[in-house]
N, C-alpha and C positions, 0 to 999 in steps of 0.2 A: 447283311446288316453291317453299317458302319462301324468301325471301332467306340467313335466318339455316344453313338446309337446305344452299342450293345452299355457302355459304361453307363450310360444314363438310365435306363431299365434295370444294371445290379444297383446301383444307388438309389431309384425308387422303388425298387425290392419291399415288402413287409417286413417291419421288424422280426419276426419271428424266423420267416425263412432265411433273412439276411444274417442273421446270427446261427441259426442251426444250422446250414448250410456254410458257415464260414466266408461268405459271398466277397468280406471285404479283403480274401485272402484272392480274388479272381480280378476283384475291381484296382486291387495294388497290381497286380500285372499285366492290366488293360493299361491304366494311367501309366505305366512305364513304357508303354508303346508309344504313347500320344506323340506329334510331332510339330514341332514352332508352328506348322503352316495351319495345325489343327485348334490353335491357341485363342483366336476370333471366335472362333465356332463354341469353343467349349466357355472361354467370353460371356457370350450369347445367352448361353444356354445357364448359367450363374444366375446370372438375373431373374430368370425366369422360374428358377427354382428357391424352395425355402431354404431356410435354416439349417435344417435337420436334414438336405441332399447335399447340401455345402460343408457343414461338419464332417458325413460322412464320406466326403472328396478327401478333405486334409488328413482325415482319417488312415485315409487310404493308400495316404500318395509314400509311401517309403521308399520306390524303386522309382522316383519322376527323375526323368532326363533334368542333368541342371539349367542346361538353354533352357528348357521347358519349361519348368520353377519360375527362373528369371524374367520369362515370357508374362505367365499367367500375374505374378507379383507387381512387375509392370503396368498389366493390364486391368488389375486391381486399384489399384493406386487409382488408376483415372475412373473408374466405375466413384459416383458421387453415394455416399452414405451406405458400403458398405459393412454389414451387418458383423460380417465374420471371413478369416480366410488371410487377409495379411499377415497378424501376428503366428498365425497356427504354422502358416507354411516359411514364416521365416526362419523356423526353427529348423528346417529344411535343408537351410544354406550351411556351405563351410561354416566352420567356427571364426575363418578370417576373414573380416571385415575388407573391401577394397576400396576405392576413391572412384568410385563407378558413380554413374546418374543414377542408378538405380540405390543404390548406399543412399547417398543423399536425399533419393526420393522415401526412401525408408526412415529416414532420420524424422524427415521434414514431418512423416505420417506420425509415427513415433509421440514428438514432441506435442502436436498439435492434439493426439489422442492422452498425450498425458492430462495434459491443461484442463481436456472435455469429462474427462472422466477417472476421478478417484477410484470407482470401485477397480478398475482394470490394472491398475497402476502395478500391479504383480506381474503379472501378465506381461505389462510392455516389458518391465527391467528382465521378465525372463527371456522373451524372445530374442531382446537386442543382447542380451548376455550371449547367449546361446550363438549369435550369427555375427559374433563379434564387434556390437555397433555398441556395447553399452559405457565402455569411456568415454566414447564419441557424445552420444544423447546425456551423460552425465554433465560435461562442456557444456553443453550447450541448453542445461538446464537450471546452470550457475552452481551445480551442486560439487560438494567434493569427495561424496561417497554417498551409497545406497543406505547408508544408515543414516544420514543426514537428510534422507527421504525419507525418512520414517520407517524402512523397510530392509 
């Protein structure tokens, strides 16, 4: 069975065995196996799955390769109207921000997610805090602090 196989079978696991079995302690060291070339596939395989196999991905990923991250975050970004998974795994990254396409592409997601939706608005200031980007999305949201955001 493939690596990317076997992760897809613990993350559609039953809640009960997935939890009493500790599963997401197996599926965090599959996901640290994974490799850039495996990143399409698993891609793929996002979409096709709900909510709640996508949760328990970001869930999971505490030991993902940082290319890896990088990869999948990337490849987030361009999937149109995703659900969930950008912010969770941006939390992932260094705490330092770099001048990368991918920063940028984070910002750009960031900003546009601020605008669409108040209820999240926690959420974003935490992620881009967390992955260094939140002075940056501050800029570029006219603000001069998160208390000036209401938050």
């Amino acid at each position: 069975m493939s690596l990317l196989n076997e992760l897809d079978e613990l993350l559609c696991s039953d809640d009960d065995e997935y939890d009493r079995l500790d599963l997401f302690l197996e599926a965090d060291a599959l996901i640290g196996q994974l490799q850039c070339a495996d990143v399409p596939a698993l891609l793929a395989l996002w979409q096709t799955r709900s909510l709640f196999w996508q949760q328990r991905y970001t869930q999971a990923c505490g030991a993902i390769d940082g290319a890896v991250l990088r990869a999948v975050l990337t490849g987030l970004l361009q999937i149109k109207q995703v659900p969930h998974g950008v912010f969770e795994l941006m939390s992932r990254l260094p705490p330092v921000a770099d001048a990368s396409p991918l920063s940028e592409a984070l910002l750009d997601y960031a900003e546009q997610a601020w605008h669409a939706n108040q209820e999240r608005q926690r959420q974003i200031q935490i992620s881009c805090w967390s992955c260094g980007l939140s002075g940056r999305l501050l800029k570029r949201l006219g603000l001069a602090s998160w208390k000036d955001a209401g938050l």
